[in-house]
N, C-alpha and C positions, 0 to 999 in steps of 0.2 A: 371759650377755649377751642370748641370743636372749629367755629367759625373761623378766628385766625389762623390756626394749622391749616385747616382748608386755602384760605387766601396767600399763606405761605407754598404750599404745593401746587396752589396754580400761578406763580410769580416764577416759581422753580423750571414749572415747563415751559411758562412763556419766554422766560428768558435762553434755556436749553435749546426752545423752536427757533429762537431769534441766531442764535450763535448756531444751528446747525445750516441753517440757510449761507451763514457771514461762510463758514467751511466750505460747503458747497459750492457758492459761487468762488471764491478763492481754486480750488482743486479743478473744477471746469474750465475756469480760464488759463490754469497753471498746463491742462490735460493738452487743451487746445493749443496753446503757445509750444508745446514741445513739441508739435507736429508741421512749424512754423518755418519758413527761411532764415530763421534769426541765430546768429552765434552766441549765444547766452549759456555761461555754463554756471546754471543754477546757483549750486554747491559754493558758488565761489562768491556772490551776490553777498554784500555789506561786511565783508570779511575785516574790513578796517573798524567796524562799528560792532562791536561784542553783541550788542541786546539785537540790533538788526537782524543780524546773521544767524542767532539763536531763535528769532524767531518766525524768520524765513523757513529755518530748517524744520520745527516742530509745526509749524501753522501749512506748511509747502509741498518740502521733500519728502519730510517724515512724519504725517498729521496721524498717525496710528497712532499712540499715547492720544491725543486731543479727540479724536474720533470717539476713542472706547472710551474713556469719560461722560461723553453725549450722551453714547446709547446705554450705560447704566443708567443713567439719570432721566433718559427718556422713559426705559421700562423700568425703573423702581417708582418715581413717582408718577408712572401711568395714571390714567382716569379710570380706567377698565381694564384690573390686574386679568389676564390669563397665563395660569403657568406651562400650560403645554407651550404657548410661545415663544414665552424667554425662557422654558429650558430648548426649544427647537432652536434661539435665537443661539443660545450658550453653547450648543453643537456645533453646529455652522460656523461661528466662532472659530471655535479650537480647532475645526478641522481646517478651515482656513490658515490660521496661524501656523499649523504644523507642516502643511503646503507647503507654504511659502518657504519655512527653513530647509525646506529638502531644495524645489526647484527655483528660489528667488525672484518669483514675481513676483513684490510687492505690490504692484497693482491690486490682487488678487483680494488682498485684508483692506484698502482701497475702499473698492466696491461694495464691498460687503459689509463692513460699517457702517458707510452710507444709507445703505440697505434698512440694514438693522434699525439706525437712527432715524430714519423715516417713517416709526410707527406714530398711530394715532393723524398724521400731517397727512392734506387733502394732496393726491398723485395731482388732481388738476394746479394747483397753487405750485407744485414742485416743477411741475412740467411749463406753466406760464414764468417761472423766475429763469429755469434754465432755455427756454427759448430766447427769450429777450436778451439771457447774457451769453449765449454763443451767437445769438445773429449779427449785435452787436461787436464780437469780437472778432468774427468770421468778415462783417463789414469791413473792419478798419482792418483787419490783413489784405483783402484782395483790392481794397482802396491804395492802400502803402505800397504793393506790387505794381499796380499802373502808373502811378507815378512815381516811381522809381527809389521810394526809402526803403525796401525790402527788395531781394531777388523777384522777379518770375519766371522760374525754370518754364525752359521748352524744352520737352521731350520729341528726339525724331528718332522713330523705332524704324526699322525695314518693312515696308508692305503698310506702313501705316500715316496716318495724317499728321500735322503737325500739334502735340498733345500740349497745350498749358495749365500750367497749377497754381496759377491766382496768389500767387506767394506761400502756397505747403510744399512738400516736399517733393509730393506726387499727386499727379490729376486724380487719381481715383480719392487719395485720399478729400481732397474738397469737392469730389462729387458726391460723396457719401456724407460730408456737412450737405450738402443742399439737396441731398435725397432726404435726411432724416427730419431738419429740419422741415421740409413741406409735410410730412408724417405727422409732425407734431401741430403746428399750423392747422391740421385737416381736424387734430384731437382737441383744441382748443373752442375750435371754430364749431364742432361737432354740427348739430341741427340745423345751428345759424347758417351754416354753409350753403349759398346761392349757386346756381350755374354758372356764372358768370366766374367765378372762383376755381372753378373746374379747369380755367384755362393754366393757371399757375403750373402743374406740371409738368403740362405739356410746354408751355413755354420754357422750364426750366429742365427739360428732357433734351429737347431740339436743343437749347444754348448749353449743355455738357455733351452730347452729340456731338457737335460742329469745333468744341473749342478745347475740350480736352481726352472725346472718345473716350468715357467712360460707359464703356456700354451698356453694364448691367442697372447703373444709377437711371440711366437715359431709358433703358428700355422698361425698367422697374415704373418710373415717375407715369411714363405716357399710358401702362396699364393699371395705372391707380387712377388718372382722370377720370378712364370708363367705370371704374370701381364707385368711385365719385358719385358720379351721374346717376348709376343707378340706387345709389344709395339715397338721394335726393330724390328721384321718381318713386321710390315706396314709401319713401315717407311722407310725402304730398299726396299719391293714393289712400294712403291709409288715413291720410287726416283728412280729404275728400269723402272718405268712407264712412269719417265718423270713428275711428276705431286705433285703437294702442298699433305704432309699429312694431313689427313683434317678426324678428329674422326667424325663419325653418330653424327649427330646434336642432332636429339631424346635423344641418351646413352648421350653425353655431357648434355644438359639441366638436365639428370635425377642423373648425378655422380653432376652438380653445386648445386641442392637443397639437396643431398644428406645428411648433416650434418642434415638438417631440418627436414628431412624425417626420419631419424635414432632416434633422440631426440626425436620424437613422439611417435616412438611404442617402445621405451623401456620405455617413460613415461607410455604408456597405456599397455603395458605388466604388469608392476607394480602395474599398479594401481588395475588390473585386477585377479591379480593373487589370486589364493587358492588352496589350498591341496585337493579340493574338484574336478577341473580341469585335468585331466588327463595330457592332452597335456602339459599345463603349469605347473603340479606338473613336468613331464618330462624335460620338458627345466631350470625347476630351477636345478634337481639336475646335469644337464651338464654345467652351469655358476655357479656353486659353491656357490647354496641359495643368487645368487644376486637378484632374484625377489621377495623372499621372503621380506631379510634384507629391500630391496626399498619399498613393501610393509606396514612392519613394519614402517618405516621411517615416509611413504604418513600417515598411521595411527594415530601418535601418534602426530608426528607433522603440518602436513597439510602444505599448499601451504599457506603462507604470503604473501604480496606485496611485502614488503620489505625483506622478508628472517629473519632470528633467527638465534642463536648463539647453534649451539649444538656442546655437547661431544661427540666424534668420539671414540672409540675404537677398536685399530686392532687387529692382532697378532702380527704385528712389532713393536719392541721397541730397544732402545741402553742401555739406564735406567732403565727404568722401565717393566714392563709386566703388561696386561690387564688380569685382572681374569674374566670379563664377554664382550666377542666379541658385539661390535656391529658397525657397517660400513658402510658407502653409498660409493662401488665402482663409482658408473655413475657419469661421470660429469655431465650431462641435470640433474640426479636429483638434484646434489646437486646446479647446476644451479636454480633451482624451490624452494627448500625446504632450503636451506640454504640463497642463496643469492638474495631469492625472485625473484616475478612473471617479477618484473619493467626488472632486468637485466638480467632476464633468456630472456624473452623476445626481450631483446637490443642486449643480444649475437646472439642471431637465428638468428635478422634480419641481425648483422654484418654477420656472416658466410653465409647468402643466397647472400648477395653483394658479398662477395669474389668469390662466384662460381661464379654468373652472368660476375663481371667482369673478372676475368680467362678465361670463355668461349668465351667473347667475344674478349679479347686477343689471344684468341688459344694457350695458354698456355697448351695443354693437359696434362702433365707430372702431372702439379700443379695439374690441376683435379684428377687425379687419386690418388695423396697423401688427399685431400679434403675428398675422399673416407674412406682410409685406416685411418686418423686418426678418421673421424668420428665413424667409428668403432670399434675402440678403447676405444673412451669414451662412448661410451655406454656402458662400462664392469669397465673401470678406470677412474682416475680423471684428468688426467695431461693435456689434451685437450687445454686450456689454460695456462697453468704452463712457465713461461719462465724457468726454470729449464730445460724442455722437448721441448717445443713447443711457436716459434713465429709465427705460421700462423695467429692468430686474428691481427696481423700486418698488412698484407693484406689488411686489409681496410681501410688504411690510407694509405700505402706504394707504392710507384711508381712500379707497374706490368710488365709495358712492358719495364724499362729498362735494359741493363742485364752488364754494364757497365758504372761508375760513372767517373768523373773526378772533379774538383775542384766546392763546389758549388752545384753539383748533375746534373753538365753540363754532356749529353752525350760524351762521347768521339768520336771521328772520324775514321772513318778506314781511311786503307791507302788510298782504290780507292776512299775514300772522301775526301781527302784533298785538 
């Protein structure tokens, strides 16, 4: 009896793990395509076909009901019930969900679903499915842009080069697929990682550089090469040495709070700033009046508990064009100021878990991308975007396994069988 209920709860999660992947890649491609040159208006997709469109809308638009399903079913029939987790998970939850009905980013319960539904599942397996299916769909957009089935906007700013977007909206935005991308690439590749591989950023730093001046993607990528290299020369010493590579404990503790620590002083950079500051009138005009806009932002709208619903206007458009700019690059702001104090907060704390626990898995690799994306969103928003980036995964996701078999059983090597 014990034995078949057992073989029944693990048919439960394999099939649960199987269907949250089928969602996953669905909602990644769905993330990515609306950032796309394409006139597609979702909502409106098999509208002549009842079952279509029903389940466009629930699997697509609107995967929260199918989402929360997942993640009950992932943590009730867990392997390893822990209840401080699912009631942290059951928190995070509701305060999500209550978020959302005040300031309407759905995105928001999105993510964190996903999140949620990612326990027990190996981050490396989550991270290997969503590389292959944004590179692959990022391929066939900037494929479709060259030869001409999709737009490829050129951007011509005043004082500046001529910017293209490979068939998105705007350059930044496909600089930051192919910043995060080679991020992930690096976390894949981990050990394995050759010199000769070291060159990918930089090759793909210079070709967003020259082709659509995203500078911070471009200048980001060229000091992860050197990050690279030396990441490869200590751990070729240390195995020359005979000996575990093993990062300064100190640098590891300061790269795991790292996100924490980044969100802070571009919060108070911002908050801070005026034209009346020498230093900070200087650092706004090298981030491109990002402190400024944040300013403006902190200003007008203030820090809510729950976050507000505001109009965003960029310079990128497919449609439309904005006749008055105004923008909140920073994810942490717009963590704060859009999606309130509750979940600006709730992100921080997840991101400081992730470091903590990567450090204490020895994950180094992972730390160092903790870094590089933190830094990132200090400037942009995708930080959380499943479009770009599943590391807020991480804190639900299985760290230390780097290999899955039925179930989210490790697999065995040979000399263990």
């Amino acid at each position: 009896m014990y034995d078949k209920l057992y073989k029944i709860k693990s048919d439960v999660v394999k099939i649960s793990e199987g269907m949250y992947f089928f969602m996953f890649i669905l909602l990644t491609i769905y993330s990515i395509l609306t950032m796309v040159c394409l006139d597609i208006v979702w909502e409106n997709i098999g509208e002549a076909v009842p079952v279509v469109h029903f389940l466009i809308k629930k699997f697509i638009i609107e995967p929260e009901q199918v989402l929360l399903i997942l993640v009950v079913i992932r943590h009730v029939f867990s392997k390893n019930y822990n209840w401080k987790e699912m009631l942290a998970a059951a928190a995070i939850y509701m305060c999500a969900s209550h978020a959302v009905k005040i300031n309407g980013y759905k995105e928001i319960v999105t993510v964190i679903l996903l999140m949620l539904g990612a326990r027990e599942i190996s981050l490396k397996k989550i991270i290997k499915v969503y590389f292959m299916v944004a590179a692959a769909v990022i391929f066939c957009v900037v494929t479709a842009s060259q030869i001409g089935l999709i737009e490829n906007l050129v951007y011509r700013q005043s004082g500046r080069n001529l910017r293209m977007s490979f068939g998105f909206t705007y350059p930044t935005r496909f600089a930051a697929h192919i910043f995060y991308l080679v991020l992930w690439y690096w976390y894949l590749r981990d050990e394995k990682l050759t010199y000769r591989e070291t060159l990918i950023p930089v090759c793909a730093g210079v070709f967003l550089w020259f082709f659509c001046e995203a500078r911070l993607s471009s200048i980001s990528l060229m000091i992860l090469s050197f990050v690279m290299i030396y990441n490869i020369f200590q751990r070729k010493k240390a195995l020359k040495d005979l000996v575990e590579y093993k990062m300064n404990s100190y640098f590891a503790q300061l790269l795991a709070v790292s996100v924490v620590f980044l969100a802070s002083l571009i919060l108070l950079l911002s908050a801070l700033y005026s034209p009346d500051r020498q230093i900070l009138k200087m650092l706004n005009g090298v981030l491109s009046s990002r402190l400024y806009l944040g300013k403006k932002a902190i200003d007008i709208f203030g820090f809510q508990i729950w976050g507000r619903w505001i109009r965003l206007a960029g310079n990128g458009g497919y449609l439309t064009r904005n006749s008055r700019y105004f923008y909140i690059d920073s994810a942490f702001l717009r963590f704060g100021i859009q999606y309130g104090l509750v979940m600006m907060s709730i992100f921080l704390v997840l991101f400081n878990q992730i470091g903590m626990q990567v450090k204490k898995y020895k994950k180094w690799v992972l730390l160092w991308i903790i870094l590089f994306a933190g830094i990132h969103g200090m400037f942009e928003p995708h930080i959380i975007n499943i479009a770009y980036s599943p590391l807020i995964f991480a804190a639900f996701a299985d760290i230390q396994k780097e290999s899955t078999g039925h179930v989210g059983v490790k697999r065995k090597r040979k000399n263990e069988a």
